[in-house]
Phi, psi and omega in degrees: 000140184272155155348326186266355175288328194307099159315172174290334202268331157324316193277325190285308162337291181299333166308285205301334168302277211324314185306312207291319181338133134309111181321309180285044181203016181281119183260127166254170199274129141084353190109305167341123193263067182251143133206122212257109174260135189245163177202145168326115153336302203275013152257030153337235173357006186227292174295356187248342155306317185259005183262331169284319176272315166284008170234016166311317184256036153242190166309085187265149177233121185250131211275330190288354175286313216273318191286336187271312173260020148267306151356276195302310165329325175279311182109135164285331172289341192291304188307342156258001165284341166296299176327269173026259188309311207268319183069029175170151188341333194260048153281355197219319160228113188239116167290335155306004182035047158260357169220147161303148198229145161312327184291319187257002152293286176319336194248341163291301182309336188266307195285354165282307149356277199309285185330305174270031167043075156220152173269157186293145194213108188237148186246155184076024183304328189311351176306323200295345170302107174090004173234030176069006178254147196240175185281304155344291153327285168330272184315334191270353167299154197308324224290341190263353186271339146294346197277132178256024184225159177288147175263109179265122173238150171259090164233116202312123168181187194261168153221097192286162130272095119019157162299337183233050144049075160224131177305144188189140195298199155198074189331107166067030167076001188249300189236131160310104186325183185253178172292300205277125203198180184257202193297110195247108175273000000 
């Protein structure tokens, strides 16, 4: 069946498969110890009900919980006069690792997951719009290519046909997912 016939409750099934799956014999995209369940933006709220009663007791990470106290940490006014000023993204990803980012907030948190053996479950991605960190960062990071449980992710989106009828994501239905990603449920 394809991905794009799938229900939710079809989509959570085939999750709760794949985890139970022995991971070396799982196949991921690249290698990635990822699985990335997409689901219609407008069944958020249907989908973060059923990710609280079956992942409640792993590591859930809400990324607009996570964007809201990287905010505050600067203090808002500090933070827009930077936005302001820089006009781009890398007020949220700066890829010189010279000052802490949001993208590296987020990667404490996946690695905090680990450190207490629970998988990372991370919800509320669509936050991630617009702020130059692509999912593709997350998974090629150490902290998830170290990990011996999987990085779960939810992320709201379409799943098209393409011109030459190959399925392909669209973060929030709008902008093309990257190729490179882990197991896409």
């Amino acid at each position: 069946m394809s991905s794009l016939d799938k229900s939710l409750e079809s989509k959570f099934n085939d999750l709760k498969l794949a985890i139970n799956e022995d991971r070396g014999r799982l196949p991921t995209s690249q290698g990635v110890n990822a699985l990335i369940m997409v689901y219609p933006p407008k069944e958020e709220k249907e989908c973060l009900k059923r990710v609280k009663a079956d992942y409640g007791d792993q590591y859930i990470i809400d990324l607009s919980k996570l964007f809201v106290d990287y905010i505050e940490g600067f203090g808002m006014d500090v933070f827009l006069e930077m936005y302001k000023n820089y006009r781009s993204t890398s007020v949220f990803y700066d890829d010189s690792d010279q000052q802490k980012d949001f993208l590296d907030l987020i990667l404490k948190e996946i690695k905090k997951a680990a450190e207490k053996d629970k998988m990372p479950v991370l919800i509320r991605t669509g936050i991630l719009y617009g702020t130059g960190i692509r999912n593709n960062v997350i998974l090629e990071s150490d902290v998830v290519a170290k990990m011996k449980k999987p990085l779960i992710v939810f992320y709201p989106g379409e799943v098209e046909k393409d011109i030459d009828g190959k399925e392909r994501v669209y973060f929030l239905g709008t902008v093309k997912a990257s190729d490179y990603r882990g197991q896409l449920l």
